[in-house]
C-alpha positions as CSV (number, residue, x, y, z in Angstrom):
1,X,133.6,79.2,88.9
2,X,130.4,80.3,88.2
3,X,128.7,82.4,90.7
4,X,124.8,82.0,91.5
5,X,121.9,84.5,91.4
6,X,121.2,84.9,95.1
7,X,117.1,86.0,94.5
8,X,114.7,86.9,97.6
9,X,111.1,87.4,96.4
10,X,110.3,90.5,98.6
11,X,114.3,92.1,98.6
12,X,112.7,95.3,96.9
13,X,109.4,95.7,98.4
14,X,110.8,95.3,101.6
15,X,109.2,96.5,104.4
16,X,110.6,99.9,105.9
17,X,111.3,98.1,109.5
18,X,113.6,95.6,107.4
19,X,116.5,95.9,105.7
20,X,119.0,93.5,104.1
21,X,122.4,93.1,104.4
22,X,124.6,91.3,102.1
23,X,127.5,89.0,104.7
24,X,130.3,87.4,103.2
25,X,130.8,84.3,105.2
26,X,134.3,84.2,107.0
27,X,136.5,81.7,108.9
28,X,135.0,80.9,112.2
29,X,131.3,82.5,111.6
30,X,128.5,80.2,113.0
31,X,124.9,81.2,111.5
32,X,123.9,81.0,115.3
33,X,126.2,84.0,115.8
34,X,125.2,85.6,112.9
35,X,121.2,85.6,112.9
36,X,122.2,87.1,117.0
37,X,124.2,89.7,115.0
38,X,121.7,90.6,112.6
39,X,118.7,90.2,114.9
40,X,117.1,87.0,113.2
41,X,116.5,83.3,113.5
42,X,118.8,80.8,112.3
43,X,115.7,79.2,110.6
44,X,115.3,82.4,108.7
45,X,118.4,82.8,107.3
46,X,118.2,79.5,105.8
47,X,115.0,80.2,104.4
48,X,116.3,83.1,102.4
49,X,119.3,82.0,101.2
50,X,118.2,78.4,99.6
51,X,121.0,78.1,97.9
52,X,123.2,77.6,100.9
53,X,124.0,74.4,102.6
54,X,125.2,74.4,106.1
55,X,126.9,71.5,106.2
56,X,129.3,72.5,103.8
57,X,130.0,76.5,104.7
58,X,132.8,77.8,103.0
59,X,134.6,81.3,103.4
60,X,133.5,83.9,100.5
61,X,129.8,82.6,99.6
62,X,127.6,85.3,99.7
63,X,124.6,85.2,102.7
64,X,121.5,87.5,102.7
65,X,120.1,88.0,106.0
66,X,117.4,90.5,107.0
67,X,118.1,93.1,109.6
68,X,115.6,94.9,111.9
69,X,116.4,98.5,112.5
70,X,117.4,99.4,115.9
């Protein structure tokens, strides 16, 4: 199975109130609960993970999703 280059355009110029964390997806996990987790908008973790549908959410794919420092 060939894995895919997950690529955000601004993961190392990131600014220093964000940071990213890499999630792999588990069984029950809801990108509602995780953008509530993480401090972000479900509409933004789909913008920066393209790659990922969620219709078809699968345990082990990879998610990026930016993180606000508390």
């Amino acid at each position: 199975m060939k894995r895919h280059r997950y690529r955000v355009r601004n993961f190392n110029s990131a600014t220093h109130k964000e940071r990213w964390v890499v999630h792999p997806l588990r069984k029950g996990d809801t990108l509602y609960h995780l953008a509530e987790l993480y401090g972000t908008s479900v509409l933004q973790v789909l913008h920066d993970n393209p790659r990922f549908d969620p219709r078809y959410p699968t345990p082990g794919q990879i998610l990026l999703l930016r993180r606000e420092k508390e």
